[in-house]
C-alpha positions in Angstrom: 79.3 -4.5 102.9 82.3 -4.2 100.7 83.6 -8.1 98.9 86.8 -7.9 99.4 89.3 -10.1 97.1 92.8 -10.6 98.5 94.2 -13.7 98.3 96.5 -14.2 95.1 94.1 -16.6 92.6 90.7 -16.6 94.1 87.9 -17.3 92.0 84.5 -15.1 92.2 81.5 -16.8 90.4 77.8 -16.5 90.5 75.9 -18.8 92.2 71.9 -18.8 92.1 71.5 -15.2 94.1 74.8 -15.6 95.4 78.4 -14.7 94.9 80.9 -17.8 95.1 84.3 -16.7 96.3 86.4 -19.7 96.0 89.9 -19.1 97.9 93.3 -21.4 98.0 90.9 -24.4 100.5 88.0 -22.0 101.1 84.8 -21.8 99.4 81.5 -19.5 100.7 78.7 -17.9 99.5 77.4 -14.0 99.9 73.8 -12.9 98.9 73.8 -10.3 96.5 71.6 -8.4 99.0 74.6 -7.6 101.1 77.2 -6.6 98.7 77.2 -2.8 98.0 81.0 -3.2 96.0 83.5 -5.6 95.2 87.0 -4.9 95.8 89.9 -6.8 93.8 93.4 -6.2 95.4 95.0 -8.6 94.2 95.1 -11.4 91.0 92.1 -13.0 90.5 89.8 -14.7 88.0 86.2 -13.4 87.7 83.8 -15.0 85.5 81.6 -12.8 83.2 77.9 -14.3 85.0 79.3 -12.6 88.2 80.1 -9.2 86.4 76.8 -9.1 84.5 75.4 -10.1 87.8 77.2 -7.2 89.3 76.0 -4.5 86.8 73.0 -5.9 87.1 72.2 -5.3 91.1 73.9 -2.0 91.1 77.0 -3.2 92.2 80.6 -2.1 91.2 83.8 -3.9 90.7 86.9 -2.0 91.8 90.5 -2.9 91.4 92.9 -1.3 93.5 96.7 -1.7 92.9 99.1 -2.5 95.8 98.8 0.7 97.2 94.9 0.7 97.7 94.2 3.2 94.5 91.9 2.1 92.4 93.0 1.7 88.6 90.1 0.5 87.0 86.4 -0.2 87.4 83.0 -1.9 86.0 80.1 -0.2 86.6 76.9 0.0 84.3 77.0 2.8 81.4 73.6 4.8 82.4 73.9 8.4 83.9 73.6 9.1 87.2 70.7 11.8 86.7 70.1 14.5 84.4 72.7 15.8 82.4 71.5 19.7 83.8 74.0 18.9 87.0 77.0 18.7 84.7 76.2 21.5 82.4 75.6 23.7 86.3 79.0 22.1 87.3 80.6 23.5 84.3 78.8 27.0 84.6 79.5 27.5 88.8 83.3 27.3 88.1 84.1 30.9 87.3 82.3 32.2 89.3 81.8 33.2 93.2 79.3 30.3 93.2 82.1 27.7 92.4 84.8 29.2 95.5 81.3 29.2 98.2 81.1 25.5 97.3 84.7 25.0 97.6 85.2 26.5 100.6 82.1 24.7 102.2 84.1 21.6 101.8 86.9 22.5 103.0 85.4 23.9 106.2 83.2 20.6 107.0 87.0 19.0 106.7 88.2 21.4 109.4 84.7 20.7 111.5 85.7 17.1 111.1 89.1 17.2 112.0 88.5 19.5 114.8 85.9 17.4 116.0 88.2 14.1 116.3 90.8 16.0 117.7 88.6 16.6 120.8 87.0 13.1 120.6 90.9 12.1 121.3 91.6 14.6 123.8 89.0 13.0 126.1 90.8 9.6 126.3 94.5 11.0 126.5 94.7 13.4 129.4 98.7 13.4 129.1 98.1 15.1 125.4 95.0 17.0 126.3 96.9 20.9 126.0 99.1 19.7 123.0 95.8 18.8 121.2 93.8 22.0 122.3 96.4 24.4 121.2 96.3 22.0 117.8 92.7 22.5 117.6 92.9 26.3 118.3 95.3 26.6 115.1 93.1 24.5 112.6 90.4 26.7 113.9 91.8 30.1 113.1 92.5 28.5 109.2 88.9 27.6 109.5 88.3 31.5 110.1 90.5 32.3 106.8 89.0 30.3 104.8 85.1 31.9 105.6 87.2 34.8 104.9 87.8 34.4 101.4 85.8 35.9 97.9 86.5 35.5 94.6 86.5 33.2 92.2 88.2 29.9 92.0 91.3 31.0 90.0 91.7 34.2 92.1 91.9 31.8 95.7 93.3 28.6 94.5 96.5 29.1 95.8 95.3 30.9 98.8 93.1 28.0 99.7 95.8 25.4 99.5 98.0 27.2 101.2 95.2 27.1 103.9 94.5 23.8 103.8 98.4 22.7 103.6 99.1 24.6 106.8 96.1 23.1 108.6 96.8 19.9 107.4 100.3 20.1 109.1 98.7 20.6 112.3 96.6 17.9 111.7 99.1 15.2 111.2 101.4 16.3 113.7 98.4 16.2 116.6 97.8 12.7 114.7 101.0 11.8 115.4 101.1 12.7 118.9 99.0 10.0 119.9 100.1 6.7 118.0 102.8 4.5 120.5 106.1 5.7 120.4 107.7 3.1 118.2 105.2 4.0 114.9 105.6 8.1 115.1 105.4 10.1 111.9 106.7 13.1 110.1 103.4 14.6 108.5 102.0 13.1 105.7 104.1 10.8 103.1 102.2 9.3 100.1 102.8 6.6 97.0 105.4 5.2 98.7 104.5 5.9 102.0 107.5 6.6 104.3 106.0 4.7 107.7 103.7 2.6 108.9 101.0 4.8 109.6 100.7 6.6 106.2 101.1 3.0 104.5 97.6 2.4 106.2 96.2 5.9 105.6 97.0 5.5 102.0 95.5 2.2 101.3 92.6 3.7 103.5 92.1 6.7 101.5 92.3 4.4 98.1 89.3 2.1 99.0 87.5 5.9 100.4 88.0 7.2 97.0 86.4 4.3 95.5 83.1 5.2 97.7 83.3 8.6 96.9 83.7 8.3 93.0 80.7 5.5 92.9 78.4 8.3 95.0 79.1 11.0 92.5 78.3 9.2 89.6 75.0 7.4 91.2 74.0 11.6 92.4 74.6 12.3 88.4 77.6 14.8 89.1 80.6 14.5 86.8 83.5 12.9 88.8 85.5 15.0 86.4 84.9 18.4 86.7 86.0 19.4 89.7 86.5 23.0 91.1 89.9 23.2 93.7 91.8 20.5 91.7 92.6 21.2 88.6 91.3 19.7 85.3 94.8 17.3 84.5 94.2 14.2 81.7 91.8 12.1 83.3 92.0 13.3 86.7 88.8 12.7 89.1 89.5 16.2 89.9 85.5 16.5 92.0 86.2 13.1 93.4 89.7 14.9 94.8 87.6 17.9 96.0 84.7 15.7 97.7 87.0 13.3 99.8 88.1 15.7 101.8 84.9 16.3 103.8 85.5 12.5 104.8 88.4 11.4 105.3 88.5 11.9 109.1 86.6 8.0 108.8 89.2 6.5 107.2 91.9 8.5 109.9 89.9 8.1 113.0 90.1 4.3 112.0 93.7 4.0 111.2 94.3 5.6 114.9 92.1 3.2 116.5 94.3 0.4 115.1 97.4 1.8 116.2 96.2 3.1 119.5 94.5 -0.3 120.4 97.7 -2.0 119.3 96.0 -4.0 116.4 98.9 -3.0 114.1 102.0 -5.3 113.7 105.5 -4.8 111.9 104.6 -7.8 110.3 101.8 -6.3 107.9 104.4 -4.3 106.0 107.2 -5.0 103.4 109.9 -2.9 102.5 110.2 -1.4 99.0 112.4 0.9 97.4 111.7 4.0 99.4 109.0 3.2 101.3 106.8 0.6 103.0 103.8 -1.3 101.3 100.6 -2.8 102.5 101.1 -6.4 102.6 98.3 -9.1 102.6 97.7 -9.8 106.2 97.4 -5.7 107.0 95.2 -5.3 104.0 92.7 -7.9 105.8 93.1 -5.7 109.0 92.5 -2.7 108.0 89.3 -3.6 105.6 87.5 -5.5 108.6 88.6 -2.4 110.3 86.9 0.4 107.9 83.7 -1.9 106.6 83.4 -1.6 110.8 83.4 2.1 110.7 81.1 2.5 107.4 78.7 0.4 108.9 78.4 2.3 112.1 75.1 4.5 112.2 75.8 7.9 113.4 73.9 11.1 113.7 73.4 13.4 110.3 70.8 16.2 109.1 68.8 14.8 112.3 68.7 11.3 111.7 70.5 8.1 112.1 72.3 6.5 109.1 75.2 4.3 108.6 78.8 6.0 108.0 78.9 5.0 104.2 75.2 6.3 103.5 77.1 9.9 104.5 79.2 9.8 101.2 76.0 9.3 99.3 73.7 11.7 100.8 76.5 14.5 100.9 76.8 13.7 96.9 72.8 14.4 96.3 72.8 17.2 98.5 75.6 18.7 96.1 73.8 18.0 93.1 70.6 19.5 94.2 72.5 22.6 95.2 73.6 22.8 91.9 69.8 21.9 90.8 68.6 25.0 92.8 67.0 22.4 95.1 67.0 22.8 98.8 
């Protein structure tokens, strides 16, 4: 499970094999044995015992700012693995090697998208033909993308021209099936324009935290990534790897909305754009640590939802290992 730190002036402490979390009149205990990460949202005082204690179990600290992107972390200074999958990150990216990965990623986001798509279409006859011509269209970019050779550089711009017109789709079939009243015009990001990207954002933010932690623990370098360019401290691989799942963070936000879980109440106004306020944060964590710790079907077995982001990560670096 994910510790998550909301309220404005908790206190986290260690306690015996425990973590205290003391908040406003509330005071509990969680065993270390159930804590995969801690999330700080908001201001809070950690003592050092409970960092140490952290590092020490394997467990990181992540602080996200109001919109649910992490700014910082504490996580213990060893290497993932051997330093061979960095060095074979670095080599791949020129050539066709580093484009076949790339576009494996984006396809399993297409299969993933595709496949909640129908998973909605089952429940909502009224918007069954809307959703099957939507599916039809992400399929035939699915079908460009196989299409493409080359080398990073020479298909960049082909493949996110690909992925922005699917993506379209996407959101507007998304879009389609919230109520009425909470209807959006694709995506919108820091600020979010509406409701439902305000929760899709915040969503994606604690997603990328999961992602980046799995990369590092597999030994690949969170930095060198292959469709997003190299910037000044960008994640760039952490950018490329999210995509194959963030259909759990969006499948979730729709349940919310669909169920009518959401309220106007769980956002504030800011200048152009809405932000996440306390009481929806709360929501939508119970909501997601709900869906990561669903066991679902993958490579022939059953594992929980956030085990997926981890084993994915291996799998890459033992491609790049020349493992099977």
């Amino acid at each position: 499970m994910q510790l998550v730190i909301n309220t404005y002036g908790s206190y986290l402490r260690k306690k015996g094999n425990c973590f205290l979390v003391r908040k406003e009149d509330e005071v509990f205990e969680v065993s270390v044995n159930k804590v995969d990460s801690i999330l700080i949202t908001t201001a809070a005082y950690i003592s050092t015992d409970a960092i140490k204690f952290a590092v020490d179990n394997n467990i990181d600290l992540v602080f996200l700012d109001s919109y649910g992107d992490p700014y910082g972390r504490v996580w213990h200074p060893k290497l993932g693995s051997t330093t061979l999958i960095r060095r074979r990150q670095l080599e791949i990216y020129d050539k066709d090697e580093g484009l076949k990965l790339s576009k494996k990623w984006g396809i399993q986001k297409f299969d993933n998208q595709i496949e909640l798509l129908k998973r909605l279409k089952k429940t909502r006859a009224d918007k069954k033909d809307e959703l099957e011509r939507r599916v039809k269209e992400i399929e035939q970019s699915k079908k460009r993308m196989k299409g493409l050779k080359g080398t990073i550089e020479e298909r960049r711009q082909t493949v996110l021209g690909i992925e922005g017109m699917a993506s379209r789709t996407y959101f507007e079939a998304l879009s389609s099936v919230v109520p009425e009243k909470y209807k959006f015009e694709g995506r919108s990001r820091n600020p979010a324009k509406d409701e439902f990207n305000t929760m899709l954002n915040y969503g994606y933010g604690v997603l990328y935290s999961m992602v980046e932690k799995a990369c590092i623990i597999a030994g690949l370098d969170p930095y060198i990534g292959f469709l997003h360019t190299d910037n000044y401290n960008k994640k760039s691989l952490v950018f490329d790897i999210i995509e194959m799942f963030r259909t759990f963070v969006d499948e979730t936000v729709v349940h919310l909305f669909s169920k009518r879980k959401v309220k106007v109440e769980y956002f504030d106004k800011i200048q152009n754009g809405l932000s996440l306020n306390k009481e929806g944060k709360a929501v939508l964590i119970e909501a997601l640590n709900e869906t990561f710790e669903k066991t679902i079907k993958y490579k022939g077995r059953n594992i929980k939802t956030k085990n997926v982001v981890q084993f994915e990560c291996h799998r890459i670096a033992n491609k790049l290992l020349g493992k099977v």
